[in-house]
VOPAGU-2260 file (C-alpha; in pm, 1 decimal, decimal comma):
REM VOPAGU-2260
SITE   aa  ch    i         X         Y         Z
SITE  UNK   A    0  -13543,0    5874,2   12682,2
SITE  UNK   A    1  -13576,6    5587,6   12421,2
SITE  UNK   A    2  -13859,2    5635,0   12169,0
SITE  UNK   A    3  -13866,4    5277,5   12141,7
SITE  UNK   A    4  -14258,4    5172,1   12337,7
SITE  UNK   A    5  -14342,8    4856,0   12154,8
SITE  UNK   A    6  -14103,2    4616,8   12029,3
SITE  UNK   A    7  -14220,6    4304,8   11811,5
SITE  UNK   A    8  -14037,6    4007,1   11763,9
SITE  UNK   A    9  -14039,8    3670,4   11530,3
SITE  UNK   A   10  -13859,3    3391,7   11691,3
SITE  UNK   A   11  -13674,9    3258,0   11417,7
SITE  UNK   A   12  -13452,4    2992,2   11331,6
SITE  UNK   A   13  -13521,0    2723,7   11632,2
SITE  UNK   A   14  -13516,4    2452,2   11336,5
SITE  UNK   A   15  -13219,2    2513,6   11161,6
SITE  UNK   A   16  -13031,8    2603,5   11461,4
SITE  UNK   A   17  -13140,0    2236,0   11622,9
SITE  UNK   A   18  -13032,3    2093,2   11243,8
SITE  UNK   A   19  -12704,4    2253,3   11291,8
SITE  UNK   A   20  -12639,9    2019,1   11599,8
SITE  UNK   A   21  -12781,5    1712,1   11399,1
SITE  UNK   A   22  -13061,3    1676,7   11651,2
SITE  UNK   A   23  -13448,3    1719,8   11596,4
SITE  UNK   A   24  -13619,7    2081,4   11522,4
SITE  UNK   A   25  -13861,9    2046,4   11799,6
SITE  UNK   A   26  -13575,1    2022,1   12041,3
SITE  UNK   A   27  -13476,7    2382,2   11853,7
SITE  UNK   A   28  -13811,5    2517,0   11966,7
SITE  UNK   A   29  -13766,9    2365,4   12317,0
SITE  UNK   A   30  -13412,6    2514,0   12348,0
SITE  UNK   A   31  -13563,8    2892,7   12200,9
SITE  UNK   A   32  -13835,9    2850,7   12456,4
SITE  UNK   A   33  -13636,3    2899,1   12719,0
SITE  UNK   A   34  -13495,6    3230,1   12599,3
SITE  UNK   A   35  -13920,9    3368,6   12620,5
SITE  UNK   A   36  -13901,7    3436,2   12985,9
SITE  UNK   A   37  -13522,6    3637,6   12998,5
SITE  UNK   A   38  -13673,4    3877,9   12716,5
SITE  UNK   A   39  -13946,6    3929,9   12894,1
SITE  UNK   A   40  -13808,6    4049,4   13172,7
SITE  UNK   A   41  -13538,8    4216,8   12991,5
SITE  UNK   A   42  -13860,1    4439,2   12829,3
SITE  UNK   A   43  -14052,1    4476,7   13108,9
SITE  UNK   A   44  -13664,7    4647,8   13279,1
SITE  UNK   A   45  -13620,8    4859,1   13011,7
SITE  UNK   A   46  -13907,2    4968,1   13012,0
SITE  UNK   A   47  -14088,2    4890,6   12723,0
SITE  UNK   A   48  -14529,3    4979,1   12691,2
SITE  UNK   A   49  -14531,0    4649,0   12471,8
SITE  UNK   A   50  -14371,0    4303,9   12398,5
SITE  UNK   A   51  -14529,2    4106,3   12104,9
SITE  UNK   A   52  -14370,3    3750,3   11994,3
SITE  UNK   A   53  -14471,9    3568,6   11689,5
SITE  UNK   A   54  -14496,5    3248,1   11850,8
SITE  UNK   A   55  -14738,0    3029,1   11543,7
SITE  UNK   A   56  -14842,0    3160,3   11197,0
SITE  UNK   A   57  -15134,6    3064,4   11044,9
SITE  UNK   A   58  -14946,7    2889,9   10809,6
SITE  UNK   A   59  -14723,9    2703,5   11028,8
SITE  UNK   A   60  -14998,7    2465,5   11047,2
SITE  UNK   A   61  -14839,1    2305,1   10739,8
SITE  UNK   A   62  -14535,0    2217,7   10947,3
SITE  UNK   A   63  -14508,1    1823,9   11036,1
SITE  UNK   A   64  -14737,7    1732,0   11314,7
SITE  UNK   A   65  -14504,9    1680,4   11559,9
SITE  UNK   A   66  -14359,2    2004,8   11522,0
SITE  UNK   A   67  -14716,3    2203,2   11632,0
SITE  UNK   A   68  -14801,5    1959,0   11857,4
SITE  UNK   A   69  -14484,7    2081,6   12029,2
SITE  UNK   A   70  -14527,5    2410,7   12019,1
SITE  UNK   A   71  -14904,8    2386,6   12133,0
SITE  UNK   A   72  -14708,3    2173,3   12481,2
SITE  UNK   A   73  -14448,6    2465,7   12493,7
SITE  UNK   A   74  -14698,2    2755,4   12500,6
SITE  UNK   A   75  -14927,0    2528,5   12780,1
SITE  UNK   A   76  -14583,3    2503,6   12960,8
SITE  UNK   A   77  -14495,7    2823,1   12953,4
SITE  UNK   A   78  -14809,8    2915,9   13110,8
SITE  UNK   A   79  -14796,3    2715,4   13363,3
SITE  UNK   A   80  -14463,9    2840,8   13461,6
SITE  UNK   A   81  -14483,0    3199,6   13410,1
SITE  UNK   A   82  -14845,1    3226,1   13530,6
SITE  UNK   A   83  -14752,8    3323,7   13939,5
SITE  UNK   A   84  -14452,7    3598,2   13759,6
SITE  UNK   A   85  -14673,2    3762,4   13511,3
SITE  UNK   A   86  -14945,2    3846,0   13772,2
SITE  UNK   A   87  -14643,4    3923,4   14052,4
SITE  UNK   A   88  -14507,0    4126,9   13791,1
SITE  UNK   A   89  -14790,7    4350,2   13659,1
SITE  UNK   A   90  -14819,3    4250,2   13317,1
SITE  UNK   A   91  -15091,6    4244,5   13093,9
SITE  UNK   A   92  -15126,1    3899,4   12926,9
SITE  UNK   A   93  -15291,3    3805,9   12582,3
SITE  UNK   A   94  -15288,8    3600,6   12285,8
SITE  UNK   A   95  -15351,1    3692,4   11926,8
SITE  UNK   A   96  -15480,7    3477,0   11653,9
SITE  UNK   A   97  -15731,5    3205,7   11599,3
SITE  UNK   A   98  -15673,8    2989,8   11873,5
SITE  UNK   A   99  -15979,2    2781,3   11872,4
SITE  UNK   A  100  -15816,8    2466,5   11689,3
SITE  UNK   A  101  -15553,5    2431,0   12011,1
SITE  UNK   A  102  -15660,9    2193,0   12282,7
SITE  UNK   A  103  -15926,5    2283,6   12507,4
SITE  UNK   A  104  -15726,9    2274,9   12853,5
SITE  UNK   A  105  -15502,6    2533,1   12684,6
SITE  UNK   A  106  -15747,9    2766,3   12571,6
SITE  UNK   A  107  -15895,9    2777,7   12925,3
SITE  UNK   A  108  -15557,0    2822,0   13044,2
SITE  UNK   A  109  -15471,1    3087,1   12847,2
SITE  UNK   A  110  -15815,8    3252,2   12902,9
SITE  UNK   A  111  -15714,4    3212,6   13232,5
SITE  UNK   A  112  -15432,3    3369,0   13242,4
SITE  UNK   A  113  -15588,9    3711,2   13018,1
SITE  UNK   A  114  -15847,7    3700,1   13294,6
SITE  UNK   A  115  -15654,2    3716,4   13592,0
SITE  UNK   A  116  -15406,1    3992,1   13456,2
SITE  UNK   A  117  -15652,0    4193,4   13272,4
SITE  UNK   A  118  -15608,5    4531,2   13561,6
SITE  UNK   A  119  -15236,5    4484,4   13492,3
SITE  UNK   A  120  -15100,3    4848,7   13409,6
SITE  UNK   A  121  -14774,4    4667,3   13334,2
SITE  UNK   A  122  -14625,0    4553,9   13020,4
SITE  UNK   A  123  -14855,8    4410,7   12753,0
SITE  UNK   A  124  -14731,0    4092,4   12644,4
SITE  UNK   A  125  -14863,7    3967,4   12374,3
SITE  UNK   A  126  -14830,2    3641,6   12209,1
SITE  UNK   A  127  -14950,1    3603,5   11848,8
SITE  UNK   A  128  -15017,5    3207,4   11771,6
SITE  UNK   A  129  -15220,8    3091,2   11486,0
SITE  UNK   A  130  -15217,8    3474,8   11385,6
SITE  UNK   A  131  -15194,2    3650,7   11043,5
SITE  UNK   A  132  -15160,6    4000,4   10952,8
SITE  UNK   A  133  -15402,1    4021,3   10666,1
SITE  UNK   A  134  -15662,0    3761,2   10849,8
SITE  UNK   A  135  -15641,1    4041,8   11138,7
SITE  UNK   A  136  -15702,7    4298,5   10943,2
SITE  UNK   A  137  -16025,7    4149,9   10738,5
SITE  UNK   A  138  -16158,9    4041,2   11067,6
SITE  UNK   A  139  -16131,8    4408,7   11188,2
SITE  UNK   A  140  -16308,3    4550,4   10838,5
SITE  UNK   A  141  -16600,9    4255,9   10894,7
SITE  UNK   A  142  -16663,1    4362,5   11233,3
SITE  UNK   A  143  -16703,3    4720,7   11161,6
SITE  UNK   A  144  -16904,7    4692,5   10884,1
SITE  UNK   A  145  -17112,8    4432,7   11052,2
SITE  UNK   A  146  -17174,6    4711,5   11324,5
SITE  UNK   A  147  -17191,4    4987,7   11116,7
SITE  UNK   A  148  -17350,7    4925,8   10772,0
SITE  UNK   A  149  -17290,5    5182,2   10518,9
SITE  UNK   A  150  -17039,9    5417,9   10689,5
SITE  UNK   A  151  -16711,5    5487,3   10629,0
SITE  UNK   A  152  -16444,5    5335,0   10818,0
SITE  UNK   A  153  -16119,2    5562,4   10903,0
SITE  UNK   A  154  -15759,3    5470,2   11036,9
SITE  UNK   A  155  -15868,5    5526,3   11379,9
SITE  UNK   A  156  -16186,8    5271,8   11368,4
SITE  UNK   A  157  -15942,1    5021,9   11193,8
SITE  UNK   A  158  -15676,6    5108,8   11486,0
SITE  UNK   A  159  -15938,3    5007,9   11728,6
SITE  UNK   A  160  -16025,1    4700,8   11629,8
SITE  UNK   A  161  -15705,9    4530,9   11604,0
SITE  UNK   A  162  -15657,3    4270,3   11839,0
SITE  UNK   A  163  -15485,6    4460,8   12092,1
SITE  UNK   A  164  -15536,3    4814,7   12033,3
SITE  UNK   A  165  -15393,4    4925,4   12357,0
SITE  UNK   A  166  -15039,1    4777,2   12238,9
SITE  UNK   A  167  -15054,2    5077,1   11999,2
SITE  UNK   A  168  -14814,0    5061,1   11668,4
SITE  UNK   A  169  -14494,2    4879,7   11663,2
SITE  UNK   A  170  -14204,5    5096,1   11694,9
SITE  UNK   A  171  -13921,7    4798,1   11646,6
SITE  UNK   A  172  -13938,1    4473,2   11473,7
SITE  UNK   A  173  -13689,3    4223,2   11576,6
SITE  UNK   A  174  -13641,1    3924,7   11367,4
SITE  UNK   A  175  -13401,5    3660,6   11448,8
SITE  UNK   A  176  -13192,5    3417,4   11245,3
SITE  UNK   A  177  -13128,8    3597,8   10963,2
SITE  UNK   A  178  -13451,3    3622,8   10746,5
SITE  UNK   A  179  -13525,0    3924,1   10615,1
SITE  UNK   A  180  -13916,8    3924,6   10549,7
SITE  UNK   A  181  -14195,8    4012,6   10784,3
SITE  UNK   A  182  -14379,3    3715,7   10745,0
SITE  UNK   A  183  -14736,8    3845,5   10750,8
SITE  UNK   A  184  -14678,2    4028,7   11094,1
SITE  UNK   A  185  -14866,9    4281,2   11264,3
SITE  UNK   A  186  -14912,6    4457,5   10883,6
SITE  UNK   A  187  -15087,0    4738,0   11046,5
SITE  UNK   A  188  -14937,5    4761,5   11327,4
SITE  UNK   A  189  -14609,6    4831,3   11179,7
SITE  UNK   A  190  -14636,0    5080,8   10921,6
SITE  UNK   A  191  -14365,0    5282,6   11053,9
SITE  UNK   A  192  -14146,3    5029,0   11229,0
SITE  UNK   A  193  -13791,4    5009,6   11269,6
SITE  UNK   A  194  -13691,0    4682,7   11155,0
SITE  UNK   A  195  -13404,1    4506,8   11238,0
SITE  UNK   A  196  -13301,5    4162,9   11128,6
SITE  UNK   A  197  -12995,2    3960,9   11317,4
SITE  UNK   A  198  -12811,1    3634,6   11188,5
SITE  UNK   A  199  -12850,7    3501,9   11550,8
SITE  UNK   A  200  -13103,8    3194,3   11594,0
SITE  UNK   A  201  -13345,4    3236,3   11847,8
SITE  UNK   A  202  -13197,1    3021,9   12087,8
SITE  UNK   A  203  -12899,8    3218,0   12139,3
SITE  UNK   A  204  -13094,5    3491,4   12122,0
SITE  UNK   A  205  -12948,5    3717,0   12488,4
SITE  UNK   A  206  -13070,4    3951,0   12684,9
SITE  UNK   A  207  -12762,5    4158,5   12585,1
SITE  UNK   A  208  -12825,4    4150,4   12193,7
SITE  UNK   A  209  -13203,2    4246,4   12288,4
SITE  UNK   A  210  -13075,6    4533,0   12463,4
SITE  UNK   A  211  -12822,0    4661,1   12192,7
SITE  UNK   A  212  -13081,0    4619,4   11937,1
SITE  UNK   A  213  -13318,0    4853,8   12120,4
SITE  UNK   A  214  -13034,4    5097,7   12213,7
SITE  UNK   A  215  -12910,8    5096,2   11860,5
SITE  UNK   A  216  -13201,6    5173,3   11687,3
SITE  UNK   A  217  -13316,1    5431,4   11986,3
SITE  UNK   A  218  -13034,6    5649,4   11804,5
SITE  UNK   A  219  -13229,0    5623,4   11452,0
SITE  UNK   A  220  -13383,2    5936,8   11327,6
SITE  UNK   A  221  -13721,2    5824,5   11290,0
SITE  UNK   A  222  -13927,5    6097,4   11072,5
SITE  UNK   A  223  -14237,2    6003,5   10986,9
SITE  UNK   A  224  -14274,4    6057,9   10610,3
SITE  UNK   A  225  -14135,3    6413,9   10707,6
SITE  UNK   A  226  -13777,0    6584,0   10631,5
SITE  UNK   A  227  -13692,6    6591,9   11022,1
SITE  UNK   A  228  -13765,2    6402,0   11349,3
SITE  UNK   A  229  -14083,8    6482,9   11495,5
SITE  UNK   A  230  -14194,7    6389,6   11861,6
SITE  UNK   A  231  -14431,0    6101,0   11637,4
SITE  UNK   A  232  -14720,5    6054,2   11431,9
SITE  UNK   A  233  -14937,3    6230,0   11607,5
SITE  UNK   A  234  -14754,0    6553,5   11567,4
SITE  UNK   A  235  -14663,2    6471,9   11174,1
SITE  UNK   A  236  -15068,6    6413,1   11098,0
SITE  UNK   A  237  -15133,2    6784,3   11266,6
SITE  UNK   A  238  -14880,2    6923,5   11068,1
SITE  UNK   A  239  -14965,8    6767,9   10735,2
SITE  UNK   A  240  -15296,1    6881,6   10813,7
SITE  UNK   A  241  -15236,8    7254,7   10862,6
SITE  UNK   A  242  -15026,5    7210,0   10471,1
SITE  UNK   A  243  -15321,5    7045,8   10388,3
SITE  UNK   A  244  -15578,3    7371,2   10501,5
SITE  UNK   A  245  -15325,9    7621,4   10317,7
SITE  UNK   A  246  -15355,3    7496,0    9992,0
SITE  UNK   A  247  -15691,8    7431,5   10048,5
SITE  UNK   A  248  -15746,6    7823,0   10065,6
SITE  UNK   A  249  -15500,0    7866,6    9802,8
SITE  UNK   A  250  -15195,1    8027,8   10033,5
SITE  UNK   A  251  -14936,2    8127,8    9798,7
SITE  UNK   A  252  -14659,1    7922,7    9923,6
């Protein structure tokens, strides 16, 4: 049984691969667009927990304005399509991010949409737009320590007040065409990812690749920060903390 619960994604390379055709890069983001709904499903078959694509940084708001004014059209479209399959389908819907700047139909829509799939028990798909690791995580800290004033904040509280804590950690990073960084994504999330970066654009991004990916790095020996696979973190933590109770007492090991 695959290990792999929660695979992340960033959708890369839309422009250049539209530049490679001497055409626009917005019709590179329309083309990748259409590959969204195939790796969906292709999750949701395999039976992944949790799908999250990296649809809009917070700093692709520096990209020309024709470029985000497409992409705000292709999530609203997207919606509108998908809507009736993601609620036929079971799946948990949400969006990440600061996503008060897009237009107001689409935040209703999209608030729609959370709304009406919220008692999924399906896949949780997530879509991260206008979202950034580190402004995640600092919105997490000012929460907490708005609620709780002068108390310590551990792992766990952090954990919980990440924007979709039910997702749980990342277990494989995709990121297509061919960049090798994680681009301020999900920082928390995946401290002990698998990553795995492919030359292919997102466009002709396949169902089949997606599948290989997860299949390939299934057979990775995933440790933990220990010497051998263990069944995951929680099981690691437990045992570093029994080490950690020996020496405490002063075992002689």
């Amino acid at each position: 049984m695959s290990t792999i619960k929660h695979v992340a994604i960033i959708m890369d390379g839309n422009g250049r691969w539209a530049k490679k055709r001497f055409r626009p890069r917005i019709w590179g983001h329309v083309r990748g667009s259409g590959v969204v709904s195939d790796i969906v499903e292709a999750a949701d078959e395999v039976g992944l927990k949790s799908l999250t694509l990296y649809a809009f940084s917070t700093e692709n708001w520096s990209r020309p304005l024709d470029e985000v004014s497409t992409l705000f059209k292709l999530l609203k479209k997207f919606l509108m399509k998908e809507k009736a399959r993601i609620l036929s389908n079971n799946i948990k819907f949400k969006v990440i991010g600061e996503i008060a700047n897009l237009p107001k139909d689409t935040i209703n829509l999209i608030r729609d949409v959370e709304n009406l799939s919220s008692n999924a028990t399906g896949l949780n798909l997530t879509f991260a737009f206008s979202y950034g690791g580190r402004a995640e995580i600092v919105r997490a800290i000012n929460n907490f320590n708005e609620k709780n004033p002068g108390t310590a904040m551990t792992e766990s509280d952090l954990s919980s007040l990440m924007y979709r804590p039910e997702a749980g950690d990342v277990d494989l990073m995709i990121r297509t065409g061919g960049d090798q960084r994680i681009s301020n994504f999900l920082l928390w999330q995946m401290a002990y990812a698998e990553l795995f970066f492919t030359p292919t654009a997102w466009p002709d991004f396949s169902v089949s690749e997606f599948k290989k990916i997860i299949e390939h790095v299934s057979n990775r020996e995933r440790r933990f920060g220990n010497v051998s696979a263990q069944s995951g973190l929680d099981e690691t933590a437990e045992q570093a903390q029994s080490n950690k109770s020996l020496f405490a007492k002063g075992a002689n090991v």
